[in-house]
N, C-alpha and C positions, 0 to 999 in steps of 0.2 A: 652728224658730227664726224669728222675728218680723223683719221688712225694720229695725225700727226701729235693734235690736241690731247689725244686720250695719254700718247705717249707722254708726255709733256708733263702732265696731269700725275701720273704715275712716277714719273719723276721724282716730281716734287714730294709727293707721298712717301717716296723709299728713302730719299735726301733726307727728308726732317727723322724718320724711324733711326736712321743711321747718326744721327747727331745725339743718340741719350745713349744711356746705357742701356746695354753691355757692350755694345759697338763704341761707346762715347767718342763719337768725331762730333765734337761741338764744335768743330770750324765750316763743317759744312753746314750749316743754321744760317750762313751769311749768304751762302749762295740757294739753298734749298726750295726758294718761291719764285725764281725769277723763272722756273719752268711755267708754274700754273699762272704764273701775272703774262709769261708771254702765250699760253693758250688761252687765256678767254679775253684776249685784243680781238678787240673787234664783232665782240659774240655777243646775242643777247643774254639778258641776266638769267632766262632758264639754262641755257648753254652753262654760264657762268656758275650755276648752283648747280647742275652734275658735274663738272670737271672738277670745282672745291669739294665736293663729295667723296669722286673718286681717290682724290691727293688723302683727302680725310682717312676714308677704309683703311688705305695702306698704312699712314702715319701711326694710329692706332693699331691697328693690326699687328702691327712689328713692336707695339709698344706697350700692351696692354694685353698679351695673349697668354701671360699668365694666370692671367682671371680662368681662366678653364683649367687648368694645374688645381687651383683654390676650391673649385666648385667640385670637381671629380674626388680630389684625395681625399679632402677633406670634409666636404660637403656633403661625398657620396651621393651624388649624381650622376646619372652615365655620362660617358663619353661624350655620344653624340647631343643630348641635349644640354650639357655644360658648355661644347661647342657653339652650338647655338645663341646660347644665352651670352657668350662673349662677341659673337657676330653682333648680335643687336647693344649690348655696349658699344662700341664700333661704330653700329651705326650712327646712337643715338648723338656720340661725341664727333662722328663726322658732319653731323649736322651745324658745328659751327664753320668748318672751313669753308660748308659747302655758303653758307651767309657770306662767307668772306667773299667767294670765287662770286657770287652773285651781287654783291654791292660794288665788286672792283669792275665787273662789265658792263654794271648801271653806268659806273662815273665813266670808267674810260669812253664809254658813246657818248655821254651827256657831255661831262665837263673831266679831258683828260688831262686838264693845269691843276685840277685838285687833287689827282690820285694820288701822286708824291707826299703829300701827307693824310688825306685822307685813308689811303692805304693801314697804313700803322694804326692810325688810330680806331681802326676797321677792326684790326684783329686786335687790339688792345683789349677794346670794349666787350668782345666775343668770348675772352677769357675772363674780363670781370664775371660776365654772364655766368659762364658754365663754372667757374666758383661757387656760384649761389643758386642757380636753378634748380631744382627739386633734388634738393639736399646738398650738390654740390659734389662733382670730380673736377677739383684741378689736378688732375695729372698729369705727370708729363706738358709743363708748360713751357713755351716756347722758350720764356727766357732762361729754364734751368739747363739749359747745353751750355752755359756757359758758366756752370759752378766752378771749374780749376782756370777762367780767366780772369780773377780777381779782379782789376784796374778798370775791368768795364761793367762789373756788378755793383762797384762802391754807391752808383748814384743809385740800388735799390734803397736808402736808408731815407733815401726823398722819394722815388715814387714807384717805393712797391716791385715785384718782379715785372707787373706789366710793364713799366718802363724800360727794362732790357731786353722785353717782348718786340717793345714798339720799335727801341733802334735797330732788332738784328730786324724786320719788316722795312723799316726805312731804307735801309741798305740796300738788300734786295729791292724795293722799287724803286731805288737810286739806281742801281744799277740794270733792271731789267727797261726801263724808260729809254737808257742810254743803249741797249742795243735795238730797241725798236728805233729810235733816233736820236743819230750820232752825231748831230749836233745839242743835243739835251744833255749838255753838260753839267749846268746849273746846279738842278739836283745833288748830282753824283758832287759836287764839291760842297755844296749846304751839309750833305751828310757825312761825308766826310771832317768837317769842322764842327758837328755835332759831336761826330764823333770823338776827335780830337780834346775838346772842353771835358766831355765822359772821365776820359782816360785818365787826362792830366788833373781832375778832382781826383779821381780811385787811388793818381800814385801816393798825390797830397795824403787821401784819409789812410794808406796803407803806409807811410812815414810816423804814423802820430804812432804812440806806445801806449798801455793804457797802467794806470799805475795803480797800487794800492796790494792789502795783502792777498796772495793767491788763495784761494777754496781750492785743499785738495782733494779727488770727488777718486774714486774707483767705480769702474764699469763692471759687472759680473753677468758673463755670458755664459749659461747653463748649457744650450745646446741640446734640450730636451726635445727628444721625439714626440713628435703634435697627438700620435696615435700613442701616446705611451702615458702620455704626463697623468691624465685620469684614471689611469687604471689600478684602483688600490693596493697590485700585486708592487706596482714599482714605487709611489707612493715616497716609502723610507728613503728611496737609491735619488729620486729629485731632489729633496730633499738636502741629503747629504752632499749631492754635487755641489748644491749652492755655497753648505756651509763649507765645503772644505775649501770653494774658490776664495768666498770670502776672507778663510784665515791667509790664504796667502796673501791676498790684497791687503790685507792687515798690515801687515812687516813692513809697509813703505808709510803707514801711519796717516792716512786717509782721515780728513773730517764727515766726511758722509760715503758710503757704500750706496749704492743702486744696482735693484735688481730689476727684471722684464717686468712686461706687462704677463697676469695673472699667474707668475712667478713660485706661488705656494700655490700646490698642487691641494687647496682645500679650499673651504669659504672661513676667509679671517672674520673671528668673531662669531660665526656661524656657532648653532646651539644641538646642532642634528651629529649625531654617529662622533668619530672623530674631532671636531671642529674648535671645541676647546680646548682638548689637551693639548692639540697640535700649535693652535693660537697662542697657549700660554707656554709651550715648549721655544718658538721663535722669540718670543718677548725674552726667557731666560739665554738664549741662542746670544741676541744683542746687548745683555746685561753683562754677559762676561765678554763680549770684544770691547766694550766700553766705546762703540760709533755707531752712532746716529744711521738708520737705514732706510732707504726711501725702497719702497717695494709695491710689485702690481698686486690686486686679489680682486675676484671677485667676490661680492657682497651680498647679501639679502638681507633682509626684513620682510614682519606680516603687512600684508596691506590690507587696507579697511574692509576691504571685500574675504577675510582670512586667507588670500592666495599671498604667494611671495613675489614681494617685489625685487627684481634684480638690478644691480649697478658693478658697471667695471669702474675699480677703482682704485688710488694709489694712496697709500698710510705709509705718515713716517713717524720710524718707534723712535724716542728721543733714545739719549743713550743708559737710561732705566728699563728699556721696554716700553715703557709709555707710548702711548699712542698721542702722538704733538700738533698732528694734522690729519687732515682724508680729505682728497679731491676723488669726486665721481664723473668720471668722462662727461662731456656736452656732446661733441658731436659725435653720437652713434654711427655703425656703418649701414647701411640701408641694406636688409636682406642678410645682414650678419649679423646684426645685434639688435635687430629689430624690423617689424614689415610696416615701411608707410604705406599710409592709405588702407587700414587693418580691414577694416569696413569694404573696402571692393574689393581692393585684392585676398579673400579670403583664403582662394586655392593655393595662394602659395605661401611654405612653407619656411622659416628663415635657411639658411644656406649655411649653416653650420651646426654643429648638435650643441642644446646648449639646453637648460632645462624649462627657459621661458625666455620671454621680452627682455631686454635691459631699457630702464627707464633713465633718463638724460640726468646728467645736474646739471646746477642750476649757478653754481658758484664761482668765477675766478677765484681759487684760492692761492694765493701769496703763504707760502710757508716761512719759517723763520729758523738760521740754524747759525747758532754762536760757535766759531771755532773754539778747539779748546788749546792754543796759542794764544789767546786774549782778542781784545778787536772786537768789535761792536757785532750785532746778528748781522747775517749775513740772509737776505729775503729771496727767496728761489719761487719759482713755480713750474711744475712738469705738466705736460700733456701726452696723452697716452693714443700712441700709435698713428690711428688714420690722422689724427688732430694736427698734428706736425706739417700738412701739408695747405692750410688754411692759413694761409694771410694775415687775413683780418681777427681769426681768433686769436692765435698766437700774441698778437702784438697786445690786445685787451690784457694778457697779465701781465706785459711789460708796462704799458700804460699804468696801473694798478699797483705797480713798485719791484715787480722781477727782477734780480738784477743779474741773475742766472738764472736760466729755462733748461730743465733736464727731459728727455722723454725718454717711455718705458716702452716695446713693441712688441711684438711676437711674432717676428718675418716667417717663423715654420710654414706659415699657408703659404706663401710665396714660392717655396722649394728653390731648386736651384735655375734659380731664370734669372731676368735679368733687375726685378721688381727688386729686391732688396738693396742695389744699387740707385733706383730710382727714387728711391726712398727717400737714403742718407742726402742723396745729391739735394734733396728739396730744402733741407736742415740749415744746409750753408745759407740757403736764402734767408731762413728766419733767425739766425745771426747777423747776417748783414743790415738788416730790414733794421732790425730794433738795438744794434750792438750790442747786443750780449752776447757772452757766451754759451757753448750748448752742448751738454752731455748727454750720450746716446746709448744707454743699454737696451739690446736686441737679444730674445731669446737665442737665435741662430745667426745671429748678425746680419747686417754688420753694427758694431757698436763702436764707438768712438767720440773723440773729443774737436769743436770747431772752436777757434774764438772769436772774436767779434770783429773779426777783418773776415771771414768766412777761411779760414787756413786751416785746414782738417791737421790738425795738434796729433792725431794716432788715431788708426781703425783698424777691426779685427778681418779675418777671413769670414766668410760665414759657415756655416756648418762644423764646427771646431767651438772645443770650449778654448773658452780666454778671460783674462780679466786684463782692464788695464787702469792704469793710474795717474793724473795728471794734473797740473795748476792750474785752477781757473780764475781771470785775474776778475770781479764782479764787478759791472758796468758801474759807471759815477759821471756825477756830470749829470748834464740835460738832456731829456728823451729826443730824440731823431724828430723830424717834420711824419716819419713813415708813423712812429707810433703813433704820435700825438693827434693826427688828424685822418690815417689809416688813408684808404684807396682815393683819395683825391685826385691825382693824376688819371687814373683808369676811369671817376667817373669824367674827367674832363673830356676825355677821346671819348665817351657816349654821347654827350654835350656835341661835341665836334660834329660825328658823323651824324646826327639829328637834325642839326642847324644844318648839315650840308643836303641829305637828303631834302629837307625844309625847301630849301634856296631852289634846289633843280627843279621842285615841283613846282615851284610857286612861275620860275622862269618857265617851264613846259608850257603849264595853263597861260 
């Protein structure tokens, strides 16, 4: 393999790292693959799966290197093997470009009148994939470089982010086709007028207004130290952060308050040391604000084995202190909040300190919260942290009657990279996706407000306390094609490239 290729390769690798944040040049996304679509021309598909590998490494590398910040500070892992262990993330996640680089140097030998869409639906299908493959990173997905260009995200609300995966692909092998050959117009104007119909729906859905009475939500950003929050000495000072942020959020007269994920530095309801008085001190804490508080805890109970079972999970105290709802996270993070495959992988250990397992729920729960301006309940549902960045979950409690989605996080493992950025950016998508609105409190931020055109309404700095306060207008009307029927388009581009794979083979033989 020729230096020119590998150059090419790496290109494209640094290209796509530089389209997210903290760099966010999400314009260079349109151009970022016609390096690797024009090195593996003409190469076989082994060629084609190291050069997508190589683009892979870097892409992630530049994208995902604060997984080792996570593992070291936090995790208390050394260095060097936190290092490691983010290489082979890396790798594992390089393993779909390299599919890509390797299916696009099948077609371009075999059949190069199909790459033009084949192409896109290539890599479409490869991020349905890595959604859901052994538990699932979509991070950093192709199509969120373009969370601040509204007009060409609107059509996610029909098919999903992979869809603005596929066209910023189409583009690029629109245009990298036409510098292999310059009369291969064709293309480059189909996409182009692909393009064009995108746009002019996004300006259309970004004209409409969405009407009814606003929910007004405050964010409360604690800014608790990750190494501090457990430690009984500081305990009271978490504590007090929260409540005195809250009273100032108070003064603008908020129907619900939200606080992080595991937010009260104790177990709510918990029966051990501390855990009642504390529990029934926050209940009296929202008895005299008289608002509704949606807030993160971790949980246990005995299990039938007499050990404790754990759940990260989000209670909201009506405005008695009552407790009106609990959602217990679904999707755990693998190796933080739990080890798959407990059974072989026994040697290791989770990647965070934590006292056991956390065990999944099992529930979309739909909470319910009557403003007290009158007006009928107003039905919310929050997801907690990693959860935010899944598709296909999110949309199941819009589906189920959401009509605002709040989430709670605790970016502190993240430190100051570029990952709490990549984060918020994911959020806009599942506003768009299901048009609802989406409130975001972040321990260390960032936290803020999107609505349902994905238009970030306010966000915080991170590492700073803050609270903010804003209208949330709750979705009405009829669920999106995205909700209602979820990744249809993304499996349609698996469909696609099957039947195409299918055809070459059957023409080969």
């Amino acid at each position: 393999m020729d230096r020119r290729a590998l150059a090419l390769a790496s290109l494209s690798g640094l290209l796509l790292a530089a389209s997210f944040p903290s760099l966010d040049l999400g314009f260079l996304a349109w151009f970022s693959l016609i390096p690797l679509l024009l090195s593996v021309h003409g190469r076989p598909p082994k060629d084609g799966f190291l050069l997508g590998g190589l683009a892979g490494i870097l892409y992630f590398g530049g994208t995902v290197s604060w997984v080792t910040h996570s593992l070291h500070f936090y995790g208390r892992i050394p260095l060097v093997p936190a290092s490691l262990i983010t290489l082979l993330l890396c790798a594992y996640c390089a393993l779909y470009p390299a599919l890509f680089g390797m299916i696009v140097a099948h077609l371009g030998r075999r059949r190069p009148g199909l790459l033009f869409l084949a192409a896109p639906a290539a890599w479409a299908a490869l991020e349905l994939a890595r959604t859901h493959v052994i538990s699932g990173f979509p991070w950093v997905l192709l199509g969120t470089t373009q969370y601040r260009y509204l007009p060409l995200i609107q059509i996610a609300d029909i098919s999903g982010i992979y869809g603005v995966s596929f066209l910023i692909v189409l583009a690029n092998a629109a245009l990298a086709g036409l510098i292999k050959d310059r009369e291969r117009f064709v293309p480059l104007l189909a996409s182009l007028a692909v393009l064009g119909v995108v746009a002019a729906y996004g300006v259309l859905r970004l004209q409409e207004t969405d009407t009814g009475q606003p929910l007004r939500v405050a964010v409360i950003q604690g800014n608790i130290e990750q190494d501090r929050k457990w430690d009984p000495a500081y305990q009271a000072e978490v504590i007090g952060t929260y409540e005195r942020l809250t009273r100032q959020a108070i003064a603008a007269r908020p129907d619900l308050v939200i606080w992080p994920e595991t937010a009260t530095p104790f177990y709510f309801g918990g029966a051990e040391r501390n855990d009642p008085n504390l529990t029934e001190d926050l209940r009296s804490f929202v008895r005299k604000t008289g608002t509704p508080l949606l807030t993160g805890s971790p949980f246990y109970e005995r299990g039938p084995d007499r050990g404790y079972v754990l759940r990260n999970a989000a209670y909201l105290l009506d405005r008695d202190g009552g407790t009106a709802a609990v959602y217990d996270k679904i999707h755990l993070v693998p190796f933080g909040e739990y080890v798959p495959l407990k059974d072989v992988l026994f040697f290791i250990g989770k990647m965070v300190q934590a006292r056991g397992d956390f065990q999944r729920g099992r529930e979309y729960t739909v909470m319910q919260l009557k403003p007290p301006q009158g007006g009928g309940p107003v039905s919310f549902s929050t997801v907690i942290c990693y959860e935010i960045i899944f598709p296909d979950l999110v949309r199941r409690f819009v589906d189920r009657g959401a009509a605002v989605m709040t989430t709670i996080t605790n970016d502190a493992w993240f430190g100051r990279s570029a990952a709490p950025y990549q984060h918020f950016a994911m959020a806009v998508f599942r506003a768009v996706e299901n048009r609802v609105p989406v409130a975001r409190a972040a321990n260390t931020g960032v936290s803020g407000f999107i609505d349902s055109r994905g238009r970030v309404l306010a966000a915080t700095d991170i590492f700073t306390e803050a609270f903010l306060v804003a209208g949330l207008v709750p979705a009405s009307g009829s669920r999106t094609f995205y909700t209602r029927y979820g990744d249809v388009f993304a499996w349609m581009c698996v469909a696609t490239i099957l039947v195409i794979v299918a055809f070459i083979g059957k023409v080969a033989s």
